[in-house]
C-alpha angles and dihedrals in degrees: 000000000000086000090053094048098048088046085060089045094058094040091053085056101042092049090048085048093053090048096055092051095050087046078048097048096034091059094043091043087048108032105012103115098037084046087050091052099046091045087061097050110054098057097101090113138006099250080056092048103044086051097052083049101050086049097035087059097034085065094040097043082209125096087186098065092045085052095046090052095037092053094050082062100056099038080062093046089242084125126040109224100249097059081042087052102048083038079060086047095052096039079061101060094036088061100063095051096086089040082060090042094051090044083088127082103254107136092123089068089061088083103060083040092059091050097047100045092049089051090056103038097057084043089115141266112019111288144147085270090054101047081048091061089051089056102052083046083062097043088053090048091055099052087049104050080055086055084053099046090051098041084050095044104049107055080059093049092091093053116107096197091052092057099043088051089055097039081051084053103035089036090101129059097202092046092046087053090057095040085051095038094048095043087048088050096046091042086042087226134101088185087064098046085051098046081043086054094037088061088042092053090042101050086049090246090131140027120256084246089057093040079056098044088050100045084054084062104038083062098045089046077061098057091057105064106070087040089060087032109037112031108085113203097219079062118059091183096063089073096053094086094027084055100040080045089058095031076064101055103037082051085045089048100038086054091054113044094068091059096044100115093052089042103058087037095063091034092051090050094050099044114030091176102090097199087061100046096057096046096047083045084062088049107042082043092059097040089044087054089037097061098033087055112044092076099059102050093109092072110039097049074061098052086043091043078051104050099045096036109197116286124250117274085223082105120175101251084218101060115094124255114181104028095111107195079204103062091059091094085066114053102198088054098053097051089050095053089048089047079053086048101046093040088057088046083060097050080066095050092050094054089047094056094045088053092043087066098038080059106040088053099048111037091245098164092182098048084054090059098042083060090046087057093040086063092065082064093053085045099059103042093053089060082049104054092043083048094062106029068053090064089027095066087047086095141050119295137169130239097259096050088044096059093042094049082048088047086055102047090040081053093046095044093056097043090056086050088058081043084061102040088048086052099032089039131020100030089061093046088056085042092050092042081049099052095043088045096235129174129196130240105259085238091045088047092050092049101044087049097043082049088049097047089056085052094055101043089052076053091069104038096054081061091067093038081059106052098025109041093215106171093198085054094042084050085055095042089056094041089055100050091053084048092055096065096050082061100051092051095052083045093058088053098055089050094046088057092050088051092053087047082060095227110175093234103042082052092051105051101028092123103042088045093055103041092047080063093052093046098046088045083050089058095045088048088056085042096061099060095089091072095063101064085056093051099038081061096049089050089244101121110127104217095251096048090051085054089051091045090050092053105035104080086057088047103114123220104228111115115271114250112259 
């Protein structure tokens, strides 16, 4: 009988978890750029701020979520720490309205919320409509999963060994706030734990001054999430608001626990009905911190500022910028931060390819080896960016944010193939001229570096096809690149006839010369992928390009045999 009833009771919480998680996605999914937006305009002072907070989180039901954002924005200076802080004030306070709303007795709505969120949720192709249906979905699993917890509680009110068992756990104020605070930190909710402490009280399982004692650490467990989860080691900065977060609530709880038997008693005597005093406690703890804290912000964001001093700038190139863990809640914003990521992977590329032929022209072994390191980089961030559209296309997306997420890492996958054919290549072609000490014709060095000039300014324009999906530029991407080889064909014979001519440094370098050519058309044909994504979606693929686009991203980089 105790198995069964511990079973329901896990099940209760799970299902209110994963409520609170569709309510979560659906608004992000809905609402999370315009929310980020908004979030990042209204820090101009701290009244603005606590109050974006307080509505940001309101919506989300997860001040988690509003910390892990709002970190990412300070760790990148886009938010000074005093507006963060007061956001984190506010985010306290916005996570316990739905805990007051649920403190009534309103099961009977879950219904109507289940068939009106499934009605709007199979209403088609992904919309706002759609994410809206998943959170009323949400809302009705969460009352449902409070009708559980009751209905589960109360047959094992009457059992004496069930209550001893919860006054020997809940006995102790220091050792309630850790169980709460360690239960908040492992469900990554503080809404659950106090929901979780609302049927408990309810059902008389545990004292108004343990219902207290647990709600205190319900709200410091909170506080610990987006300290383990959002703080990166290699940023110093990025603890400064997780910490004053926490620095808040330890104060908050430290200032309360002294006064906890006078507390519970009053509370108990203004408000008889268990389930609503713990959840106005929540609230009356967080306005009460709230307000003792917004004036010395100031100071704290000092001492913080203080105690985690601002990192070095000598920053490791291969370490991503702009992929936000946090942002994976919100696919369009995902996919934007890893465009921003493999666009500066091809910055990279683009140096590398400039140096490659600095180096190839004038016998520059050193510059030869600096791109062959750069390549690591490219390297790197490449595994990076397929690592989080990866995680990315673990949810749900629509058509549309799968094919662009395919279209990135299609995009990242061939930049860091022209990566290996300028290290693999190239580089070793500029090392081998250098080490023999060759030098090109006059005619054979202008029309390597007019040809190279064309590459890299496909190079470049691929980068605007890519982030733009421009279908004219796409048109011109694909017409040069026919028109490239035309070039390099007309190049070859006019080294053929110098060679004919026997001229010392056309003979020389004949094969350097000539494989330099095939390498350079091998990039721009990688280049020039970019384009085919844009057409395929116009309906302008011709059947043998689609068949090239299909096949281009396997192609290796290794040289073909000759």
């Amino acid at each position: 009988m105790g198995t069964i009833v511990l079973l329901d009771l896990m099940g209760a919480v799970a299902l209110l978890l994963w409520g609170l998680h569709m309510v979560r996605t659906g608004i992000l999914r809905a609402f999370g750029p315009d929310l980020r937006a908004g979030l990042s305009k209204t820090l101009g002072n701290r009244v603005t701020a606590f109050a974006a907070g307080l509505g940001f989180t309101a919506l989300l039901q997860s001040s988690t979520a509003t910390a892990l954002i709002t970190t990412s924005f300070t760790a990148e200076g886009l938010v000074a720490l005093t507006p963060a802080l007061a956001i984190m004030l506010g985010a306290n306070v916005g996570t316990t309205l739905i805990v007051q709303v649920l403190s009534f007795n309103i099961s009977q709505v879950a219904p109507i919320l289940f068939i009106i969120g499934l009605v709007a949720f199979r209403s088609g192709p992904r919309s706002r409509i759609k994410d809206m249906g998943r959170v009323a979905i949400g809302l009705g699993l969460m009352l449902l999963s409070l009708h559980i917890l009751l209905d589960t509680l109360a047959p094992a009110e009457n059992a004496p060994s069930v209550r001893v068992l919860m006054n020997a756990i809940t006995g102790d104020p220091v050792l309630c706030v850790v169980i709460a605070a360690a239960v908040t930190w492992a469900a990554h909710s503080s809404v659950a734990t106090i929901l979780l402490i609302m049927s408990l009280a309810y059902s008389q399982f545990v004292t108004p001054y343990a219902a207290i004692a647990l709600v205190l650490g319900a709200n410091l467990g909170s506080a610990i999430n987006p300290l383990v989860e959002g703080a990166r080691r290699d940023n110093p900065e990025s603890y400064r608001l997780p910490v004053g977060n926490l620095l808040n609530r330890l104060v908050g709880v430290a200032l309360v626990l002294p006064f906890l038997h006078p507390l519970s008693q009053l509370a108990a005597q203004w408000q008889p009905d268990m389930a609503k005093l713990t959840a106005q406690f929540h609230v009356v703890f967080n306005v009460a911190t709230a307000l003792a804290f917004i004036g010395l912000l100031d100071p704290i964001a000092a001492l913080l500022v203080k105690l985690f001093p601002e990192r070095q700038l000598a920053t490791d190139p291969s370490k991503p910028r702009y992929l936000d863990e946090s942002a994976l809640e919100t696919p369009s914003l995902a996919l934007t931060d890893a465009a921003r990521e493999t666009l500066r992977m091809g910055d990279t590329v683009e140096v590398m390819l400039q140096q490659v032929m600095t180096a190839l022209l004038s016998n520059d072994r050193a510059l030869a080896a600096q791109v062959s390191r750069m390549d690591n980089t490219v390297d790197r961030l490449d595994e990076a960016i397929k690592l989080y559209l990866t995680k990315l296309t673990r949810g749900s997306l629509d058509e549309h944010e799968g094919r662009r997420a395919m279209e990135i890492i299609s995009f990242a996958i061939n930049l860091e193939h022209v990566g290996d054919i300028i290290d693999k290549n190239l580089s070793e072609l500029a090392g081998k001229k250098t080490k023999r000490r060759l030098q090109f014709s006059p005619e054979g060095a202008a029309e390597l570096a007019a040809f190279h000039k064309r590459v890299l300014d496909g190079l470049r324009a691929s980068f605007g096809v890519f982030m733009s999906g421009d279908v004219n530029e796409a048109r011109r991407l694909l017409a040069d690149k026919a028109e490239l080889k035309a070039i390099e064909l007309a190049a070859t014979e006019r080294h053929l006839d110098r060679l004919r001519e026997g001229r010392a440094e056309t003979i020389e370098t004949t094969s350097l010369h000539l494989d330099v050519l095939r390498d350079l058309k091998r990039i721009h044909s990688h280049i020039s992928a970019a384009a085919y994504p844009v057409l395929e979606a116009a309906g302008e693929l011709p059947p043998l390009e689609a068949t090239e686009h299909e096949s281009l991203p396997l192609h290796s980089s290794a040289r073909p045999a000759t």
